[in-house]
N, C-alpha and C positions, 0 to 999 in steps of 0.2 A: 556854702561848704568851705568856709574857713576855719582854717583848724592852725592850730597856734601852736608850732613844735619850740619846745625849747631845747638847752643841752642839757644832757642828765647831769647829776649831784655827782662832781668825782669823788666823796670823800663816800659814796656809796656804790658806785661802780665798780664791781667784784674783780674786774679782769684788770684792773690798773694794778701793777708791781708800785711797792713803796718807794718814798725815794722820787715818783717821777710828779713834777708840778700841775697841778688841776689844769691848765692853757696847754700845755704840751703830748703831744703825740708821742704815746708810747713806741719802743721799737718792736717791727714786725719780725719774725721768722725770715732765716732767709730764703730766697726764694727763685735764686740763681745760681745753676750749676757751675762748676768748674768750666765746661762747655761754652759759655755764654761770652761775648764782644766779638770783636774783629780779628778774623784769622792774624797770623803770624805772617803769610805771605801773601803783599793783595799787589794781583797782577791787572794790569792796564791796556785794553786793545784785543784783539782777533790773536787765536793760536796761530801758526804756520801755515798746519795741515788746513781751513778751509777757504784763507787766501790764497795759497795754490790750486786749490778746487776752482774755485770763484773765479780766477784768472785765467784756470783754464777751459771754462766755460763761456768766459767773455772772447777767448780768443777762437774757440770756434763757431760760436756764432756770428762774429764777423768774418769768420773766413766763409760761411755759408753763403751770407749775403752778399759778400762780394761776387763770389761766382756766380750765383743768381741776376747778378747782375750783369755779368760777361756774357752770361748762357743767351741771356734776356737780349742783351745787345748785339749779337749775335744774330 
C-alpha cells in the first residue's frame, strides 16, 4: 500500500492568486481577532483578599491545637 503523493502542478492549481511563486505559500485569511495575545495588564501572585483568608485560617488552626494541647496537658 504505497502510494506515491506528489505536489500538485501550481501553474494548475486554481486557488493560487497570480503573482505568488509555485515554492511559496500562499497568504491565509486572517484568522485572529482583535481579542487575541496578552492582556494589557498581567498581574503576578495571590490577590489580598485570599491571603488574608488563608492566614486566617492558619492562624486558628494553631490556636486550636495549641489548646488541645493545654486541655490535653491538663
Amino acid at each position: 500500500m504505497s502510494a506515491q503523493y506528489s505536489d500538485p502542478d501550481p501553474h494548475r492549481t486554481p486557488d493560487i492568486p497570480p503573482g505568488v511563486p509555485p515554492e511559496e505559500t500562499p497568504a491565509g485569511e486572517g484568522s485572529t481577532g482583535a481579542e487575541t495575545g496578552p492582556r494589557d495588564k498581567q498581574t503576578r501572585g495571590w490577590a489580598t483578599g485570599p491571603v488574608v483568608i488563608l492566614g486566617i485560617i492558619v492562624v486558628l488552626c494553631a490556636a486550636f491545637f495549641i489548646a488541645y494541647a493545654v486541655i490535653v496537658a491538663l
